[in-house]
Backbone of each chain as ProteinMPNN parsed JSONL, in Angstrom:
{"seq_chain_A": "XXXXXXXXXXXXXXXXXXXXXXXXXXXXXXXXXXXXXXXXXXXXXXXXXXXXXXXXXXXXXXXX", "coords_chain_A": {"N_chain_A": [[101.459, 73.184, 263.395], [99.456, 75.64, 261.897], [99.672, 78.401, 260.445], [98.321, 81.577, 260.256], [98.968, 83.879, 257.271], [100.167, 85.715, 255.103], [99.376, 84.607, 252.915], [97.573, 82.766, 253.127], [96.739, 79.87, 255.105], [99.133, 78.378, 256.196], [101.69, 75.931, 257.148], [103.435, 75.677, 259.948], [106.478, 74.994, 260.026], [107.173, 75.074, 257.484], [108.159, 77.783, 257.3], [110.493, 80.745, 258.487], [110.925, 81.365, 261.754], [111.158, 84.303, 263.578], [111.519, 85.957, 266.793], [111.006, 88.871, 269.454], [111.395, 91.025, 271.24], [110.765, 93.948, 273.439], [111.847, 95.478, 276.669], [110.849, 98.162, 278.801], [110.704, 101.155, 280.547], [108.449, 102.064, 280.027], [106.98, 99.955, 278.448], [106.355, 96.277, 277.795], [107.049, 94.393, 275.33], [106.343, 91.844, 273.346], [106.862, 90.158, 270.203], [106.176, 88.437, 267.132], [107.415, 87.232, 263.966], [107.179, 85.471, 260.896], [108.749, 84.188, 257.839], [108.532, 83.774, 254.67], [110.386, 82.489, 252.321], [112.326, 84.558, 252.554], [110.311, 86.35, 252.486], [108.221, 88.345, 254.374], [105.324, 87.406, 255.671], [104.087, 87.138, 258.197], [103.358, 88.88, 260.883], [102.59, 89.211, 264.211], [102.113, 91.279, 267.446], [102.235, 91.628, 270.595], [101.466, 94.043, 273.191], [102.244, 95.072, 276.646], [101.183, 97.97, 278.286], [103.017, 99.566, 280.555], [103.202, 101.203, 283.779], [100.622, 104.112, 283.974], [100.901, 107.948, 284.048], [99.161, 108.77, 287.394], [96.405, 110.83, 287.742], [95.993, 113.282, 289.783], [94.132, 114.46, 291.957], [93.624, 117.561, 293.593], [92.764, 120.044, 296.206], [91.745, 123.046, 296.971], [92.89, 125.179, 299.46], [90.627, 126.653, 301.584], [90.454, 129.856, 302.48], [93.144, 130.584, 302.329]], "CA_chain_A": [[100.528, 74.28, 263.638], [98.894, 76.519, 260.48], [100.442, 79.819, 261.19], [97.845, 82.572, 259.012], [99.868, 84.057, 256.493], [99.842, 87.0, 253.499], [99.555, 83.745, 251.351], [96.54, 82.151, 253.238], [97.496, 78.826, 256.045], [100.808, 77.554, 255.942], [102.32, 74.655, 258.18], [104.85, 76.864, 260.735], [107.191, 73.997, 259.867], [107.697, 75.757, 256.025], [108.387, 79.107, 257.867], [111.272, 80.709, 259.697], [110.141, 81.947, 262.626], [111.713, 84.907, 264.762], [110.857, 86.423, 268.293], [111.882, 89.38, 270.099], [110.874, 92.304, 272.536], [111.706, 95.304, 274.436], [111.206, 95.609, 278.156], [111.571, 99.336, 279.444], [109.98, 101.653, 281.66], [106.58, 101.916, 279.289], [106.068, 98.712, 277.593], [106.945, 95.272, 277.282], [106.491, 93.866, 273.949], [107.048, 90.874, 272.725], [106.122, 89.823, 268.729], [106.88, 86.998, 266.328], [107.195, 87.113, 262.813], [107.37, 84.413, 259.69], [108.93, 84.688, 256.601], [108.771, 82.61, 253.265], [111.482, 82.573, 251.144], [112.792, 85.817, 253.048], [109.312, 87.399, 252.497], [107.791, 88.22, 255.321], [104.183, 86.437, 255.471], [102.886, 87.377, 258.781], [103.896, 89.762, 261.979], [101.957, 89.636, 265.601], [102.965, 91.579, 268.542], [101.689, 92.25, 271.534], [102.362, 94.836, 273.986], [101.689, 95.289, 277.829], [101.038, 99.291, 278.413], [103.185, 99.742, 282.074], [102.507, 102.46, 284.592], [100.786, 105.469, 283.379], [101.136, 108.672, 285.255], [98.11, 109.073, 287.98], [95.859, 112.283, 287.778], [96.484, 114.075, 291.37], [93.188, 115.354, 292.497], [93.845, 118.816, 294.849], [91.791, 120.943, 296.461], [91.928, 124.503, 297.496], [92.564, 125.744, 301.034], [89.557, 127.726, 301.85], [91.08, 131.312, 302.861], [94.623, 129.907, 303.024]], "C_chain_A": [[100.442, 75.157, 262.39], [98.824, 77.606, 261.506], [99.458, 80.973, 259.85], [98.738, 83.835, 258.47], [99.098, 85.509, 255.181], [99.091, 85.86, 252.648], [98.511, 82.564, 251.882], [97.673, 81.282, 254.348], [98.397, 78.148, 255.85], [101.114, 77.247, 257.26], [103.567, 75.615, 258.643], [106.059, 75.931, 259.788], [107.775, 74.635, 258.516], [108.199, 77.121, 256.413], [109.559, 79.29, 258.743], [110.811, 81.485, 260.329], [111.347, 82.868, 263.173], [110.906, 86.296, 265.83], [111.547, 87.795, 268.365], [111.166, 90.38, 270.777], [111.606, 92.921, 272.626], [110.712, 95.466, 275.684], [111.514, 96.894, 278.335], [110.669, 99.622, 280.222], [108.68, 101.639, 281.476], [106.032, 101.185, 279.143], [106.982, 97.865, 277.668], [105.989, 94.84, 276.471], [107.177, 92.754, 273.842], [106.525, 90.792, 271.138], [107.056, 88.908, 268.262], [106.597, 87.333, 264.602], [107.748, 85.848, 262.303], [107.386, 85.093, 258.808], [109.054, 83.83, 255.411], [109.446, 82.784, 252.478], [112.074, 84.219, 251.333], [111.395, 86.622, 252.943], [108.864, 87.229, 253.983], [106.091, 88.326, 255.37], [103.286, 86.692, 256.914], [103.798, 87.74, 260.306], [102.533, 90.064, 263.352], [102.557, 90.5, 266.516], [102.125, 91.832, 270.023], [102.331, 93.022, 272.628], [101.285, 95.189, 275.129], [102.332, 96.765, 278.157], [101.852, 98.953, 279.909], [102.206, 101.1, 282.791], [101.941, 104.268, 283.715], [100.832, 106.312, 285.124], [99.574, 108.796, 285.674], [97.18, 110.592, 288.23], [95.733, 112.545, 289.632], [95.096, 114.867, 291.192], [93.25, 116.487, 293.768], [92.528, 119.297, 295.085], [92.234, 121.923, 297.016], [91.642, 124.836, 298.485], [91.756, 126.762, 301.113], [90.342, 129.051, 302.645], [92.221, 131.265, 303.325], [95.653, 130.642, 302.116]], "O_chain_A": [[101.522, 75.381, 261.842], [98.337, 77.776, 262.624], [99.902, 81.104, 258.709], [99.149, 84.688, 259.257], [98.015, 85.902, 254.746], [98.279, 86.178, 251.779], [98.491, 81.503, 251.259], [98.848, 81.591, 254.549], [98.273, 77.134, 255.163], [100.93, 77.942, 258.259], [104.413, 76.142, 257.921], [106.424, 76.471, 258.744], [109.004, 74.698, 258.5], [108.819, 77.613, 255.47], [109.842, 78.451, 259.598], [110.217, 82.425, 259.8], [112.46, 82.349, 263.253], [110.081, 87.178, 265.589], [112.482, 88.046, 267.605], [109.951, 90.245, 270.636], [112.773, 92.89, 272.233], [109.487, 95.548, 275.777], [112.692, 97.065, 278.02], [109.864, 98.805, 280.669], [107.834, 101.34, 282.319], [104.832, 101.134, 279.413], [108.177, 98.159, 277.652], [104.762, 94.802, 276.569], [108.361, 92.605, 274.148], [105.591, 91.565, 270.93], [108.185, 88.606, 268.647], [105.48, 87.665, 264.205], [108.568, 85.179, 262.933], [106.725, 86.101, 258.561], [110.029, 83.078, 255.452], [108.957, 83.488, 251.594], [112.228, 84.966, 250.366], [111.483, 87.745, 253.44], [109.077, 86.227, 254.666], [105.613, 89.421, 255.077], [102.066, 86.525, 256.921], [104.7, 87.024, 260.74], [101.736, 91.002, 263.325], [103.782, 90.503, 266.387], [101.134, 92.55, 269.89], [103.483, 92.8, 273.001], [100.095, 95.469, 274.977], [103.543, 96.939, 278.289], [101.335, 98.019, 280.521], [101.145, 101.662, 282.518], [102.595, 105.152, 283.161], [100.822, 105.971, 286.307], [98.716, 108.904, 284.798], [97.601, 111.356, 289.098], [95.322, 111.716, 290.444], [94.982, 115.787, 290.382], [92.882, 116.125, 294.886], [91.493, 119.088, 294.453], [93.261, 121.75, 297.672], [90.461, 124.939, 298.817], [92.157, 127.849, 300.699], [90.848, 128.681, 303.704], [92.54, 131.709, 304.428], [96.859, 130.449, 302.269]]}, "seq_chain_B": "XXXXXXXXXXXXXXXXXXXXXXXXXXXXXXXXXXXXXXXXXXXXXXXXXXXXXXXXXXXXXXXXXXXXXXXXXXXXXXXXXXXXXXXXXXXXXXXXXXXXXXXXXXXXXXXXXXXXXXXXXXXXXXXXXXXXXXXXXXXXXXXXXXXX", "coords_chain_B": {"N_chain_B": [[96.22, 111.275, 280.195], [93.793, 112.534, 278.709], [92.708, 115.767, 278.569], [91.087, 117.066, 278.327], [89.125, 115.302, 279.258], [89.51, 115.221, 282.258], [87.931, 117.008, 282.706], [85.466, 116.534, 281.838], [85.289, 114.428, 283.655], [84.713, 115.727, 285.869], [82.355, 116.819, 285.433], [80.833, 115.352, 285.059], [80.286, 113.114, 283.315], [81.396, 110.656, 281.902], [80.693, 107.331, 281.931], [82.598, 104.868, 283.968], [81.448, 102.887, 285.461], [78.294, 101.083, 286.609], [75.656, 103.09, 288.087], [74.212, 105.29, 290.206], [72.987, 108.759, 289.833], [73.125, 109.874, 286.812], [74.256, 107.511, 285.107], [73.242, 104.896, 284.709], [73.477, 102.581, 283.73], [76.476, 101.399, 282.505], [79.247, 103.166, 280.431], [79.769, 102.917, 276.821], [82.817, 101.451, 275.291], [86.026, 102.502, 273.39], [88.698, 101.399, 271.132], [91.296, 103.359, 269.227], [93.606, 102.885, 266.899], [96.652, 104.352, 266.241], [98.505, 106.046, 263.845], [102.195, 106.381, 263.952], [102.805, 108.711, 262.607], [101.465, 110.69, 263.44], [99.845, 112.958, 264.998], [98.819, 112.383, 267.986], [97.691, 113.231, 271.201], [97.341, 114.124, 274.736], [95.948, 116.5, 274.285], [94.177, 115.581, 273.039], [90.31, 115.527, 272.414], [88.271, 114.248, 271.443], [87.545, 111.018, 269.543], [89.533, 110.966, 266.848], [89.321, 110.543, 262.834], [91.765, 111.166, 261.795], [94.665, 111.055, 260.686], [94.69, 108.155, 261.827], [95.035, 104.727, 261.665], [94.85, 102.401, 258.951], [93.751, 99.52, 256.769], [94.085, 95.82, 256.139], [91.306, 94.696, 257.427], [91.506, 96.007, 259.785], [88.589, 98.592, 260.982], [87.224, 101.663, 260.751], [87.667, 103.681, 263.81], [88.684, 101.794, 265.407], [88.11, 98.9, 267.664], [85.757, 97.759, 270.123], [85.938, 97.592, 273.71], [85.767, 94.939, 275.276], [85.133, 93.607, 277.968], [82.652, 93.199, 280.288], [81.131, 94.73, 282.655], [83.03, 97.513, 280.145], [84.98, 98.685, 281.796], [86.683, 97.264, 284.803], [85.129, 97.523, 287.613], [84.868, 100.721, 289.206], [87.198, 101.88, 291.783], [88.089, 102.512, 294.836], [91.636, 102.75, 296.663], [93.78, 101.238, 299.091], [95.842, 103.334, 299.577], [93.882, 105.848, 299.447], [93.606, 106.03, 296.156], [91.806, 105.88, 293.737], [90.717, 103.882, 291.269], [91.041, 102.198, 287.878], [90.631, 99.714, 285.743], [90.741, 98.256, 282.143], [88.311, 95.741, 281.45], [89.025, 93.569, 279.724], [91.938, 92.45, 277.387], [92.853, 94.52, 274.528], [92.304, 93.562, 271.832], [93.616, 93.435, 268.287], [92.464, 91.588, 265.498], [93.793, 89.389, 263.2], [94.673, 91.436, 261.104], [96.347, 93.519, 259.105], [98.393, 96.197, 259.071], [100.452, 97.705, 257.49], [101.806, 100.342, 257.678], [103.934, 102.225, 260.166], [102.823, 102.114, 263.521], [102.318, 103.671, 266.862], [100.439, 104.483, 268.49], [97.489, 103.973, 270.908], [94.126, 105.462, 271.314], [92.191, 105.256, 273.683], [88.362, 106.204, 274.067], [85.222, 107.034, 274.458], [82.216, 105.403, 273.199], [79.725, 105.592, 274.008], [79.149, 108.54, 274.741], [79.34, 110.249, 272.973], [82.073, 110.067, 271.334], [83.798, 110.704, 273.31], [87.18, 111.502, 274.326], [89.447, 109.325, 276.217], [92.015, 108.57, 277.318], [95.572, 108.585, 275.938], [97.623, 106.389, 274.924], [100.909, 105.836, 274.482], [103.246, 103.664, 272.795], [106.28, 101.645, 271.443], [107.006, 101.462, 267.872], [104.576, 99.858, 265.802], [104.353, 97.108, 262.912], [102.025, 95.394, 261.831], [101.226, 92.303, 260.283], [99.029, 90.235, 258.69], [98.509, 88.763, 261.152], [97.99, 89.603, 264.7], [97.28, 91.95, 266.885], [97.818, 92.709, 270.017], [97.0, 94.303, 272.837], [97.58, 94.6, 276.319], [96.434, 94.578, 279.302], [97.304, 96.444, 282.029], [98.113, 95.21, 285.125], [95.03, 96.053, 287.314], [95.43, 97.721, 289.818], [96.305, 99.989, 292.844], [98.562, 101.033, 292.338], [99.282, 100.621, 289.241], [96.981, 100.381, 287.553], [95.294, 101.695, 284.747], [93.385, 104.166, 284.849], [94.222, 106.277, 286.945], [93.062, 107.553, 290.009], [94.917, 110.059, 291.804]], "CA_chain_B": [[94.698, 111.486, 280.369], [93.574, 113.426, 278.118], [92.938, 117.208, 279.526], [89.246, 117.099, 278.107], [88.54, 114.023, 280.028], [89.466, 115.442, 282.872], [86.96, 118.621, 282.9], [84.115, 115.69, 281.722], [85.089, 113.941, 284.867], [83.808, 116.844, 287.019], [80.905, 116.974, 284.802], [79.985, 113.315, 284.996], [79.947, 112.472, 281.625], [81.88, 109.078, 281.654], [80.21, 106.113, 283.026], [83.061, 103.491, 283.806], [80.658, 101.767, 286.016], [76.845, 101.219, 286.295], [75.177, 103.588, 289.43], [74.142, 107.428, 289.852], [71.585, 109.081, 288.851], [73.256, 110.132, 285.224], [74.42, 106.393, 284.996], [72.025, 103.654, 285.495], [74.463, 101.777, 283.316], [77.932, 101.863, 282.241], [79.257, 103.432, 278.98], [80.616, 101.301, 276.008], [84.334, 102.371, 275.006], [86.562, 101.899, 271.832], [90.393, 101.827, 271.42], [91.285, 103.188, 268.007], [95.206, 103.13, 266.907], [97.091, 105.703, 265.503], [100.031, 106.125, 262.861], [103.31, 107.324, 264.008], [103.147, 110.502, 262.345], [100.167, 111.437, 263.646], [99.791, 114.34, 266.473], [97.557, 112.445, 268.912], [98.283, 113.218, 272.779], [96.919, 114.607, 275.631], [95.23, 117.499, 273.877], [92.841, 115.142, 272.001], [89.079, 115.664, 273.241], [87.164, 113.614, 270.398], [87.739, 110.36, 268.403], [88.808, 111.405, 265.104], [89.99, 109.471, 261.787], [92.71, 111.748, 261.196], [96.354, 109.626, 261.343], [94.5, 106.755, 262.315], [95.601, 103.116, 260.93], [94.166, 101.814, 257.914], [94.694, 98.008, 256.396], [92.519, 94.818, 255.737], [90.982, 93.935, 258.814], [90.669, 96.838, 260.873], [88.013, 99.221, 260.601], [87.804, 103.063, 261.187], [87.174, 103.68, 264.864], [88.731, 100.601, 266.178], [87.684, 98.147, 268.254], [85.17, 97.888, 271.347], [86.225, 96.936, 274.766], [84.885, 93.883, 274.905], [84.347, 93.531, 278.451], [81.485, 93.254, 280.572], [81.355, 96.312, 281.303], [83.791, 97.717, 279.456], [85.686, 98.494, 283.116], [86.295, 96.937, 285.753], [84.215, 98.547, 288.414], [86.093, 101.369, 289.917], [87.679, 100.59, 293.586], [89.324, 103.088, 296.102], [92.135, 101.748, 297.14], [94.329, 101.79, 300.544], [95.818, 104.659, 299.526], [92.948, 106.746, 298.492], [93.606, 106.04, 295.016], [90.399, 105.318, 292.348], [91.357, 103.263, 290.083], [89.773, 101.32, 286.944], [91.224, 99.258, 283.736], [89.378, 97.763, 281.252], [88.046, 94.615, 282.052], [89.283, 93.016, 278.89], [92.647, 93.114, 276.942], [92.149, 94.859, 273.763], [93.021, 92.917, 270.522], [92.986, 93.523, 267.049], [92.775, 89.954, 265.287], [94.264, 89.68, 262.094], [94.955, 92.751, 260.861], [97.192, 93.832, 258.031], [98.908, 97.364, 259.0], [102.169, 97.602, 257.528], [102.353, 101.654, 258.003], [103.999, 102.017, 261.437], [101.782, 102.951, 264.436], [102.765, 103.627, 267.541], [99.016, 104.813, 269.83], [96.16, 104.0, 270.84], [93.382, 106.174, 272.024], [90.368, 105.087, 274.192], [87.078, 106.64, 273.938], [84.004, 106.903, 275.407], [81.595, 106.167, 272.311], [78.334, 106.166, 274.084], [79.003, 109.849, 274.992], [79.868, 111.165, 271.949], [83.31, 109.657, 270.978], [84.968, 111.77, 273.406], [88.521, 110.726, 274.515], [89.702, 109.572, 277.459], [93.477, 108.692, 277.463], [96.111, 108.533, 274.965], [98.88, 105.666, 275.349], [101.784, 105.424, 273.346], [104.288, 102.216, 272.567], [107.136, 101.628, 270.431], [106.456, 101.556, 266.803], [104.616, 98.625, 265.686], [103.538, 96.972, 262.017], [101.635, 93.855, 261.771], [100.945, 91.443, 258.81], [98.851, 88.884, 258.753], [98.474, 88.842, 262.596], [96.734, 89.765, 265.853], [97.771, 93.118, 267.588], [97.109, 92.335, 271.179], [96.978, 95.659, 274.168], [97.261, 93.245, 277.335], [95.994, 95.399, 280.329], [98.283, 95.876, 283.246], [96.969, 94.802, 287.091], [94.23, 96.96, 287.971], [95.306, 98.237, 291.603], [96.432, 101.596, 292.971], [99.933, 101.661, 291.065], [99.353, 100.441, 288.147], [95.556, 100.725, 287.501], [94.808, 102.3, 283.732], [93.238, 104.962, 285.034], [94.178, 106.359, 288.533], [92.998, 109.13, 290.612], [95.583, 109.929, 293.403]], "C_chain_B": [[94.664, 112.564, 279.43], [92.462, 114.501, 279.069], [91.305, 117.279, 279.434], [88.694, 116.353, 278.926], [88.642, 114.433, 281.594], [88.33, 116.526, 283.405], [85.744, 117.408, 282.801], [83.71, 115.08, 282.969], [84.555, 114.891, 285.771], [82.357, 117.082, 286.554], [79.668, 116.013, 284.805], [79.447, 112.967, 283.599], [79.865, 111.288, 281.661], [80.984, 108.563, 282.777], [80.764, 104.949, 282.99], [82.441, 102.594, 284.622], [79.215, 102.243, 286.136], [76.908, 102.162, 287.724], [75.235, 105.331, 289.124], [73.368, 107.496, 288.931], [71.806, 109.21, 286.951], [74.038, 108.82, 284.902], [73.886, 105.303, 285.525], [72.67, 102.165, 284.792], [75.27, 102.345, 282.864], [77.753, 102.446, 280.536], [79.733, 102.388, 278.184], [81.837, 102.358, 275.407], [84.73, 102.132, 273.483], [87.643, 102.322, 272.325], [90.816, 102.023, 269.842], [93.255, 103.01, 268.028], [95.555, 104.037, 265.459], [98.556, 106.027, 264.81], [101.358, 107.142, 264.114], [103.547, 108.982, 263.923], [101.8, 111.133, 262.389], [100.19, 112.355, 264.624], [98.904, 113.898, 267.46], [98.168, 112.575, 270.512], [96.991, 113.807, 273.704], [95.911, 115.566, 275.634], [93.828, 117.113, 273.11], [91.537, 115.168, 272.951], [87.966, 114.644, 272.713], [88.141, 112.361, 269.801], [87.94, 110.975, 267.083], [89.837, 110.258, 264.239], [91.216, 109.905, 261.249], [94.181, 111.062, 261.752], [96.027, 108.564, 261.61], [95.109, 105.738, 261.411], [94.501, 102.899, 259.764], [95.187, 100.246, 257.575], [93.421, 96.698, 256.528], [92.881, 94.304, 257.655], [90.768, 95.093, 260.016], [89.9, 98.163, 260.517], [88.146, 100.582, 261.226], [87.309, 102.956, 262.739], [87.843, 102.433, 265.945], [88.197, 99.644, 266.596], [86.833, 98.591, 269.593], [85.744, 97.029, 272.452], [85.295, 96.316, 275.083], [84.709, 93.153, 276.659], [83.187, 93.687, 278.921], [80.616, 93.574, 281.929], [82.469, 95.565, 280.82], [85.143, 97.544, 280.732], [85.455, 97.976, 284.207], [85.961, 97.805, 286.959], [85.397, 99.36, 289.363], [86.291, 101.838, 291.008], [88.445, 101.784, 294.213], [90.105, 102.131, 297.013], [93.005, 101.812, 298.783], [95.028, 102.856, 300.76], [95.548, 106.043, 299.05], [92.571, 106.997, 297.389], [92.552, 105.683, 294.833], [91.331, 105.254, 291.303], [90.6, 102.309, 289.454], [90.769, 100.979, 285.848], [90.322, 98.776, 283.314], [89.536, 96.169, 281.378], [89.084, 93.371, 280.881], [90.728, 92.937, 278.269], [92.086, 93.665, 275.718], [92.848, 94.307, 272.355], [92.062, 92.919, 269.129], [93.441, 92.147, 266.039], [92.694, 89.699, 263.827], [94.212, 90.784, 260.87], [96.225, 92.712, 260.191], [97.746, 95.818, 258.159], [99.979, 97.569, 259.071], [102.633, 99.099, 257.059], [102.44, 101.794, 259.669], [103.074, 103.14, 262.152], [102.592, 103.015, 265.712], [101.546, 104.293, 269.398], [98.57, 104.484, 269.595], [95.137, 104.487, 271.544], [92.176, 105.187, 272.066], [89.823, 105.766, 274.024], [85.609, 106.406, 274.421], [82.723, 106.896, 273.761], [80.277, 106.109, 272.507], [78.312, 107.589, 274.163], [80.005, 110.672, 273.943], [81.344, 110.977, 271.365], [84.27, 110.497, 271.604], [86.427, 111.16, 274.284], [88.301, 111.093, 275.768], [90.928, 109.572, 277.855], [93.847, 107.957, 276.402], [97.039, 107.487, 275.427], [99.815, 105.522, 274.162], [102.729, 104.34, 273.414], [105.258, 102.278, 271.692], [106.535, 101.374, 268.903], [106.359, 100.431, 266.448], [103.925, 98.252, 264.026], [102.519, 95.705, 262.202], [101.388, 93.59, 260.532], [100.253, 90.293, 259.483], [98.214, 88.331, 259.957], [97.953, 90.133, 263.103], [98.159, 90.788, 266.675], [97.176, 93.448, 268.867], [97.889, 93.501, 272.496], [96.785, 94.978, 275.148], [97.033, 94.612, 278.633], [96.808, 95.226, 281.471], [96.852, 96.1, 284.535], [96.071, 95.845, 287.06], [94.49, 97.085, 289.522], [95.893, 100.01, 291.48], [97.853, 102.253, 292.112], [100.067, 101.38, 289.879], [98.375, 100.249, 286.887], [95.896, 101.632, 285.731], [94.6, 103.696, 284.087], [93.427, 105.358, 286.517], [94.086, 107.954, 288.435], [93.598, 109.083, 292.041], [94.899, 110.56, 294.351]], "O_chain_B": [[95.526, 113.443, 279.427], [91.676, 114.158, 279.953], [90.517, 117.509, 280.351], [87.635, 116.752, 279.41], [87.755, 113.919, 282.276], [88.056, 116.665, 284.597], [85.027, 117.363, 283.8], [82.574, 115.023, 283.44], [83.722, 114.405, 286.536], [81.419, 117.47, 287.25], [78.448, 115.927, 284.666], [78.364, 112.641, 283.115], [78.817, 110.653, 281.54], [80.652, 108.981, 283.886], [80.236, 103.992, 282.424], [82.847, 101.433, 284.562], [78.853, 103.393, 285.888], [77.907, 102.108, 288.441], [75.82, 106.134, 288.396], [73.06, 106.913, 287.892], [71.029, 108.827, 286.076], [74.831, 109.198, 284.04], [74.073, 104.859, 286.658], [72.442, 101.017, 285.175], [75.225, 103.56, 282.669], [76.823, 102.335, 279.737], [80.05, 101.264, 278.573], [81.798, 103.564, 275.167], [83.994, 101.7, 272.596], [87.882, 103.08, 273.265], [90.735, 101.025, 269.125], [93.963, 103.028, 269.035], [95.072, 104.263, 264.349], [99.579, 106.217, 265.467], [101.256, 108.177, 264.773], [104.047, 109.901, 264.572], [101.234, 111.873, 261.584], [101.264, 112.127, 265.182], [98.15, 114.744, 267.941], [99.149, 111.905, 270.835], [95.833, 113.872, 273.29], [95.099, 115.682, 276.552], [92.87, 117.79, 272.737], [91.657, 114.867, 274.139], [86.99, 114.285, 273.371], [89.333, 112.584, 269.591], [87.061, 111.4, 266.333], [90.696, 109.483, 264.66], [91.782, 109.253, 260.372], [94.565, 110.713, 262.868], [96.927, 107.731, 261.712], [95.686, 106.108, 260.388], [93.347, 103.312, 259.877], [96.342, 99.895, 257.816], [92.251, 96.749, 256.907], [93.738, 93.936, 258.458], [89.982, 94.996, 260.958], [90.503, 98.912, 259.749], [88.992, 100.777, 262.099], [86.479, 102.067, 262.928], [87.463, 102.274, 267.105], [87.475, 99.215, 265.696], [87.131, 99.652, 270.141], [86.026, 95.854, 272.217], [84.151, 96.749, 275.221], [84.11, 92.078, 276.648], [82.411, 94.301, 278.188], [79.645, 92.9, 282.274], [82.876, 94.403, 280.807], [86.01, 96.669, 280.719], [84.35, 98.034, 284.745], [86.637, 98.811, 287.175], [86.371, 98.92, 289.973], [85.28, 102.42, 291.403], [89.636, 101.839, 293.904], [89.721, 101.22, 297.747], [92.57, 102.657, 299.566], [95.016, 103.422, 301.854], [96.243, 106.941, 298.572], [91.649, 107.77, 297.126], [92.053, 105.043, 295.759], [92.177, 105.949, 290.74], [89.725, 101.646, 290.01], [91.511, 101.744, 285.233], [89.199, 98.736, 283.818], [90.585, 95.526, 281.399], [89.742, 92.453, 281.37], [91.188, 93.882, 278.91], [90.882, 93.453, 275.573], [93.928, 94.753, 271.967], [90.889, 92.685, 268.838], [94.611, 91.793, 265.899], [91.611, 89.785, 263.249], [93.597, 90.646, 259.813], [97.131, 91.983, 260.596], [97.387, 96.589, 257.269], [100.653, 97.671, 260.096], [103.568, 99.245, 256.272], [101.478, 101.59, 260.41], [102.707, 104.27, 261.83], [103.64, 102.371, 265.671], [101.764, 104.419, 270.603], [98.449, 104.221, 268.398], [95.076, 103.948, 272.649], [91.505, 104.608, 271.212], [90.534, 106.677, 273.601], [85.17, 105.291, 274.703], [82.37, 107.956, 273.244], [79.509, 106.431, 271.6], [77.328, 108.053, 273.587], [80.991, 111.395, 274.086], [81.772, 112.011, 270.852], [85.251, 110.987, 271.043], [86.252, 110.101, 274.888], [87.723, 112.002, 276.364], [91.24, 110.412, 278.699], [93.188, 107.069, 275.863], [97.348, 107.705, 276.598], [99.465, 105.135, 273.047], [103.006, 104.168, 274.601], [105.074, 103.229, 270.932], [105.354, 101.025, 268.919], [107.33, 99.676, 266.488], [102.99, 98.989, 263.716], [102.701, 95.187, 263.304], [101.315, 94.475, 259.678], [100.63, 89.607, 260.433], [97.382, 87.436, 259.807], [97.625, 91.182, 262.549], [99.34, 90.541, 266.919], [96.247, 94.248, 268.979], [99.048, 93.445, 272.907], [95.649, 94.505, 275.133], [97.764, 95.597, 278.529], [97.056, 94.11, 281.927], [95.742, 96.587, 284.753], [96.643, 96.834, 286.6], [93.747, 96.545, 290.342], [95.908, 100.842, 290.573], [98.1, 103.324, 291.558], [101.03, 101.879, 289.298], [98.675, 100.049, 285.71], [96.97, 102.232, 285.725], [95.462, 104.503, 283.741], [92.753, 104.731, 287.333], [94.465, 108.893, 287.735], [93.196, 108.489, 293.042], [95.288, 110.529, 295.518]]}, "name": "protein", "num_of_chains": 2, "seq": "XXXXXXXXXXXXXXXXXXXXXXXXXXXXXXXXXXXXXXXXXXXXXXXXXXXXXXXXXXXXXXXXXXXXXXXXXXXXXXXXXXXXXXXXXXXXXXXXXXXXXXXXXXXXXXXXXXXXXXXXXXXXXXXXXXXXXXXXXXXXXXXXXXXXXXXXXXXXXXXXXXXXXXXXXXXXXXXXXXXXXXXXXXXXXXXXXXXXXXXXXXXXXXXXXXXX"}
């Protein structure tokens, strides 16, 4: 697989690859980077937003 | 949510879905992202370029939510909640920003680039690669936008 790179398409296979995430209460992320000759050549990540907080619509007791 | 967005909502500004008289169609959105050391939160009312990301491949303003709409149409749910996400996830596809970011603000930019909510994440760079915002479930707990 041609992994796009600082240095244009390079074969994963020439690359070391590493993973990793964080799960918490906000976000889980995961991302992957490659690095060539310790450089590092190309960084994805993606991240799933969790719960936000919900806006609370009130209303006002009429002569209460 | 940003605090502005909330006062618009009584105003009927936003149009996350088509219908009503001051929406005969939906609005179109944007998600810009925003440096670390930037000040964006809750208080923001407008799109602006200030702290935003720079880097080959993404442009000022961000990206458009690229569904179709933008949201998915927005649903009361069994427990009274209204709730709406964006139909789409939101990804920025090869992109070079190796000053850390850590937001990204939506926007409303048919109606004037004015914000709607701020989200923040752990601090992220990219190289080279695709910076992908995956949308959680749209229902009453976990919905993007909810009104309890």
């Amino acid at each position: 697989m041609l992994i796009t790179t600082t240095k244009g398409l390079i074969d994963e296979s020439l690359l070391v690859k590493k993973t990793g995430g964080i799960d918490n209460d906000d976000e889980r992320t995961t991302w992957v980077e490659y690095r060539l000759d310790g450089e590092l050549v190309h960084r994805s990540a993606n991240v799933t937003l969790k719960k936000m907080p919900a806006m609370f619509g009130e209303t006002a007791k009429i002569g209460g | 949510m940003c605090t502005s967005f909330k006062v618009e909502l009584l105003n009927g500004i936003h149009g996350f879905g088509a219908g009503g008289p001051a929406h005969a169609s939906a609005d179109s959105f944007k998600a810009a992202l925003y440096l670390t050391s930037a000040t964006i939160n809750a208080g923001a009312t407008v799109y602006t370029v200030t702290g935003e990301v720079s880097g080959a491949g993404y442009s000022a303003g961000g990206v458009d939510l690229t569904g179709s709409p933008d949201w998915i149409a927005p649903t009361a749910g069994a427990t009274t909640t209204a709730y709406t996400t964006p139909t789409a996830n939101i990804v920025y596809t090869t992109v070079t920003l190796t000053t850390a970011f850590n937001c990204v603000m939506i926007y409303n930019s048919t109606q004037g680039n004015k914000a709607v909510s701020v989200h923040t994440f752990g601090d992220q760079t990219i190289t080279a690669g695709t910076f992908t915002l995956t949308m959680p479930t749209n229902n009453e707990t976990t919905g993007m936008i909810r009104i309890a």
